[in-house]
C-alpha positions in Angstrom: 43.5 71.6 -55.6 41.6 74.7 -54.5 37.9 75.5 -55.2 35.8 78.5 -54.9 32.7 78.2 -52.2 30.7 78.0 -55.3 32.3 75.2 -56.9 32.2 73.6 -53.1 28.3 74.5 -52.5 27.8 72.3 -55.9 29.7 69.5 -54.6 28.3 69.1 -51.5 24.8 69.5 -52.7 25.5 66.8 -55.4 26.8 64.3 -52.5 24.4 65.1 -50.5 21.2 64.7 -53.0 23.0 61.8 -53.9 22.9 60.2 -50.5 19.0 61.3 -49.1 17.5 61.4 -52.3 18.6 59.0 -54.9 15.6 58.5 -56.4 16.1 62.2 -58.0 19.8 62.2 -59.1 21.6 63.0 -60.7 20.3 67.1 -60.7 18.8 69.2 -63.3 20.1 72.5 -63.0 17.0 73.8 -60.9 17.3 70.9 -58.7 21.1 71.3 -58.3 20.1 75.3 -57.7 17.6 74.7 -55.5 20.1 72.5 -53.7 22.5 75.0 -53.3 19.9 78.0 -52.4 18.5 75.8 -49.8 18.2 77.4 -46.3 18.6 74.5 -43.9 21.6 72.5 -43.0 23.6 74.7 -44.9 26.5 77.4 -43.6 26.3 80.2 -45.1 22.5 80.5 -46.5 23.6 81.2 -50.4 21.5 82.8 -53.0 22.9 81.9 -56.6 21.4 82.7 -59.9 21.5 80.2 -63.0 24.8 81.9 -64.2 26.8 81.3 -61.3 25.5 78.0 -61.0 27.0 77.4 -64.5 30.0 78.7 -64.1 30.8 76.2 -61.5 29.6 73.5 -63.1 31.7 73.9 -65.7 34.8 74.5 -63.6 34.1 71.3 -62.1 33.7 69.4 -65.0 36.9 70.7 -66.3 38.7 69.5 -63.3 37.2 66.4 -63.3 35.4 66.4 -60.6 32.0 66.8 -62.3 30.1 65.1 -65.1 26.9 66.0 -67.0 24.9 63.3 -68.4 21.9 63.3 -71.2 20.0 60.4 -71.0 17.5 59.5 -73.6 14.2 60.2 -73.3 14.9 63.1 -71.5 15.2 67.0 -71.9 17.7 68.1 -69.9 20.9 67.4 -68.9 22.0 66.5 -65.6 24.9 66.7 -63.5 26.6 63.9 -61.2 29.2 64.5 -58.7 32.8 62.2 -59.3 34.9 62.9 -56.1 35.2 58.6 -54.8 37.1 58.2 -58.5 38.7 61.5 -58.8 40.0 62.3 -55.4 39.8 58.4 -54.5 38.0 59.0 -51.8 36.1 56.0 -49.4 32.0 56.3 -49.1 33.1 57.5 -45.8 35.2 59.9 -46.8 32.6 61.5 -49.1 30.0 62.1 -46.8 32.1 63.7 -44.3 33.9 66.1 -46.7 30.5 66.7 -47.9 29.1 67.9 -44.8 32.1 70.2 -44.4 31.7 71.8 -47.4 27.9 72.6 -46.8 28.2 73.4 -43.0 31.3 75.0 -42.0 33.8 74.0 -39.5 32.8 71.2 -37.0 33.1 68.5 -34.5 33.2 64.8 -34.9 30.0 64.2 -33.1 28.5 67.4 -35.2 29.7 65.7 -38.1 28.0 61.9 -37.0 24.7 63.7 -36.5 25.1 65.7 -39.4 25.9 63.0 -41.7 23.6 60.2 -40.5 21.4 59.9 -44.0 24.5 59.7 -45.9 26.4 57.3 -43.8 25.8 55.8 -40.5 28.6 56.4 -38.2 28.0 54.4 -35.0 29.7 56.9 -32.5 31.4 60.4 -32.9 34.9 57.6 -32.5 34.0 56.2 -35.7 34.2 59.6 -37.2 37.6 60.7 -36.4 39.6 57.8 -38.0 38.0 59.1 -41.1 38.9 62.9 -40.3 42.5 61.2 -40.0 42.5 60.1 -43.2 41.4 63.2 -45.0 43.8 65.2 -42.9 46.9 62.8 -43.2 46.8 62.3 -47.4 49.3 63.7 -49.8 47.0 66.8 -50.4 45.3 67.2 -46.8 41.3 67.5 -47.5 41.0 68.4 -43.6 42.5 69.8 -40.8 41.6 69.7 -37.0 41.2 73.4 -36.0 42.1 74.5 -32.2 39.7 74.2 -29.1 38.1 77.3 -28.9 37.0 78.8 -25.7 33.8 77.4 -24.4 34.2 74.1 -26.8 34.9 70.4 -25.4 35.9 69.4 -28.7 38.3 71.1 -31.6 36.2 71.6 -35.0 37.6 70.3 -38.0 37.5 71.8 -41.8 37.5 71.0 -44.9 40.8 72.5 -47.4 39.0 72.1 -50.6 37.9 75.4 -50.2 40.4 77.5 -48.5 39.2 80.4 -46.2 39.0 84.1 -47.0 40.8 85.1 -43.6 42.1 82.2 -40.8 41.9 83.5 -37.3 44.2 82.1 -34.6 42.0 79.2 -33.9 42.1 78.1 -37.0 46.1 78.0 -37.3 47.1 73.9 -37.5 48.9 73.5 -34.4 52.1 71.1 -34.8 50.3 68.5 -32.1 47.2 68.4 -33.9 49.0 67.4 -37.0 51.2 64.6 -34.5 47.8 63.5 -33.3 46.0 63.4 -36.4 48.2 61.3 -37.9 48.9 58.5 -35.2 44.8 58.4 -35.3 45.6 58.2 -38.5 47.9 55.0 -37.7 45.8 53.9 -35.2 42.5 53.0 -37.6 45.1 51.8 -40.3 47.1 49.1 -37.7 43.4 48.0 -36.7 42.3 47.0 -39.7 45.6 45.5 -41.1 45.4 48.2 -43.7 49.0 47.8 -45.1 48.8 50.6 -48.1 47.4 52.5 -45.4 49.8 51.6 -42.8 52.9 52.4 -45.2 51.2 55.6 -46.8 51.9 57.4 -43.7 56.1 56.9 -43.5 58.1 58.4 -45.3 60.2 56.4 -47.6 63.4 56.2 -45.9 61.4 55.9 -42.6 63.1 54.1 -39.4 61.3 51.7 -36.9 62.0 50.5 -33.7 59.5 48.3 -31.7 60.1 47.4 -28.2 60.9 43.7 -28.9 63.5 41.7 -30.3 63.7 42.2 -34.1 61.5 44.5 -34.2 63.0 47.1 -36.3 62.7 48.2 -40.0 64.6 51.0 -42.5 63.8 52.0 -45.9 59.8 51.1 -47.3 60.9 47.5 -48.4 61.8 46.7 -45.1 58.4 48.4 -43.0 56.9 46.5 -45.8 58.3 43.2 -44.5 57.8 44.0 -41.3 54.3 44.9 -41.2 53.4 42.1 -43.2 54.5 39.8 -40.5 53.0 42.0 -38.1 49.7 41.8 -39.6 49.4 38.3 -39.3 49.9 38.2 -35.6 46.7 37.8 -33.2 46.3 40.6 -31.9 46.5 44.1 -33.1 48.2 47.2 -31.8 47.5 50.9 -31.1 48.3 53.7 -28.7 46.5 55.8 -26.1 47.5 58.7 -24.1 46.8 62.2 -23.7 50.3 63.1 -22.2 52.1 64.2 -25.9 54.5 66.5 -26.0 55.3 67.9 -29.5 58.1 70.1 -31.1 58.5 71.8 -34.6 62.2 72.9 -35.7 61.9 74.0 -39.0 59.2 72.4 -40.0 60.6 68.9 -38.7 57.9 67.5 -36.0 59.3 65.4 -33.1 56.8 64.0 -29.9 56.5 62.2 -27.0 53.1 59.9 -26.2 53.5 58.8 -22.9 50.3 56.3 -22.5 49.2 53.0 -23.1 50.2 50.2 -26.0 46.6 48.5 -26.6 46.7 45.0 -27.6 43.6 44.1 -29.2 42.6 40.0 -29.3 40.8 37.8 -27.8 41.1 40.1 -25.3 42.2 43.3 -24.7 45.4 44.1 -23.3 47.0 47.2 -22.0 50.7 47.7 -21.0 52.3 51.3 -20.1 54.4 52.4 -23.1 55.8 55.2 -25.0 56.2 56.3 -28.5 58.2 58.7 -29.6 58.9 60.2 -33.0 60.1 62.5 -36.0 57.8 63.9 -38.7 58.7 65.3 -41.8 56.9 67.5 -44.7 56.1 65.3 -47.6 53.7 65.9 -50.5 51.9 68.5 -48.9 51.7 66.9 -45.6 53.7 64.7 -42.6 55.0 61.4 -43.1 56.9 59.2 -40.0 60.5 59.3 -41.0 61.2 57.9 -37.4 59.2 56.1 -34.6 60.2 54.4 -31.5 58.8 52.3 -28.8 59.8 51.1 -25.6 58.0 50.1 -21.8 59.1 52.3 -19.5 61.7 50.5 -16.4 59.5 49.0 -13.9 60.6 48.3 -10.3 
C-alpha cells in the first residue's frame, strides 16, 4: 500500500487529533485542514486548500482507511481515521506511525518525546520493540534508516509514504533488517506472544536450541515447541552488539555473538551465540533457520 504525503498528512492529523483532543473528533473539514496546515510538530510545514484536502479524503475512504460520519443533529460531516482495523495495527503502533507520518524520519527517543500525548512510552526501549513490529510485518510500515554522521542513534521511517528520492543513508542495510527482526523476537519471546513469535518464521523454518530436544521443523512443529517453551519460568532473549551479517541474493545469514538473557525470578545471563538464515517473504524477512549454542568453555 502506498500513499501520497497528502493522504499521509490526513492520517496523521486524524490520529493525532484523535489522541490530544478527543473531545473534538472526529474532524470537520476545517478542523481536519487546519490540522494538516498546522505549523508546529509537523515536517514539512504544508499549506493545502479545501480541494486537496478532499481529494484525499476520498482516496482514503476508498481504501478503507478513512470513514466519514453524519451524526444527527449536526451540519457537517466528519471524518474518522480506521488504521487499528484496517492495517490491524496495536494503539502502539498507531501512535508511532502517526508521528512518522507528521514528522519525518526519527529516533526512538525522538519518537517517545514526540508521542507522549498519544501514548506514554516509559523509555526510548519501550519504543523500539514497537518500531520492530512495524518494520518486521508482511508489508513493512517502517524501516530503520543508517547512522548518519554526527547521530548516536539511526532514524527510523515510515513506508506508507514512500520518498521522492532515498539518499544513501536511507538505503536498508541487510544488518538493520537482521536486527530489526530479532528485536522483533525479542519483545514477542518476552511476552509469550506465540502468533507473534511464529509470524516471524518462515513456514518451513528450522530450529535448533542449545539443549536436548530442543529443535523444531515445519510451523506445526515451532508451534509445539514454543508452546512448551512458553510455559517455562523464565523467558529468553538475546543481547550483543558483535553481529556479523551477509546477503547472497537476497538470502540473509548472521552471527550474534553475545549474551542468552534468562528472565525469572531473576535474571540470568550466560555467553551464547545465535546464528541464522533469513529469507524474503511477503514483502519482508522471515527466519527460515536459527541456531543456538554456548560457546566451549575451559
Amino acid at each position: 500500500m502506498e500513499l501520497t504525503p497528502e493522504e499521509g498528512r490526513v492520517l496523521g492529523a486524524l490520529v493525532e487529533k484523535e489522541l490530544t483532543t478527543p473531545q473534538g473528533y472526529p474532524l470537520t473539514d476545517n478542523a481536519l485542514l487546519a490540522a494538516c496546515n498546522q505549523t508546529t510538530s509537523r515536517d514539512p510545514v504544508v499549506s493545502y486548500d479545501v480541494s486537496t484536502l478532499r481529494t484525499a479524503v476520498r482516496s482514503l475512504r476508498e481504501q478503507g482507511l478513512l470513514r466519514t460520519v453524519h451524526r444527527p443533529g449536526e451540519r457537517s460531516e466528519k471524518h474518522r481515521h480506521e488504521l487499528p482495523s484496517a492495517l490491524e495495527l496495536s494503539p502502539a503502533q498507531v501512535a508511532v506511525l502517526a508521528v512518522l507520518l507528521l514528522r519525518g524520519p526519527q529516533t526512538a527517543a525522538e519518537l517517545r518525546a514526540r508521542s507522549e500525548r498519544m501514548h506514554a512510552f516509559g523509555s526510548s526501549e519501550e519504543v523500539e520493540p514497537v518500531l520492530a513490529e512495524l518494520a518486521t510485518r508482511a508489508e513493512p510500515l517502517a524501516r530503520r534508516l543508517e547512522r548518519q554522521p554526527g547521530r548516536k542513534e539511526p532514524r527510523w521511517v515510515q513506508l506508507l509514504v514512500p520518498s521522492a528520492e532515498p539518499g544513501p543513508a536511507e538505503q536498508v542495510a541487510a544488518a538493520d533488517v537482521v536486527r530489526d527482526l530479532l528485536t522483533g523476537l525479542n519483545a514477542a519471546m518476552a511476552a509469550r506472544d506465540l502468533p507473534a513469535t511464529l509470524a516471524l518464521f518462515s513456514g518451513d523454518a528450522v530450529l535448533l536450541g542449545s539443549g536436548a530436544g530442543e529443535s523444531a521443523s515445519g510451523e506445526d512443529e515451532l508451534r509445539a515447541f514454543f508452546v512448551r517453551f512458553f510455559q517455562r519460568a523464565h523467558t529468553l532473549g538475546w543481547q550483543g552488539d558483535d553481529l556479523t551479517v551477509g546477503d547472497r541474493a537476497g538470502v540473509l545469514w548472521f552471527l550474534l555473538v553475545g549474551e542468552a538473557v534468562l528472565t525469572g525470578e531473576h535474571e540470568e545471563r550466560l555467553p551464547y551465540r545465535l546464528s541464522g538464515i533469513l529469507v524474503p517473504q511477503d514483502g519482508g524477512y522471515r527466519l527460515a533457520l536459527v541456531h543456538g549454542s554456548e560457546p566451549a568453555t575451559g
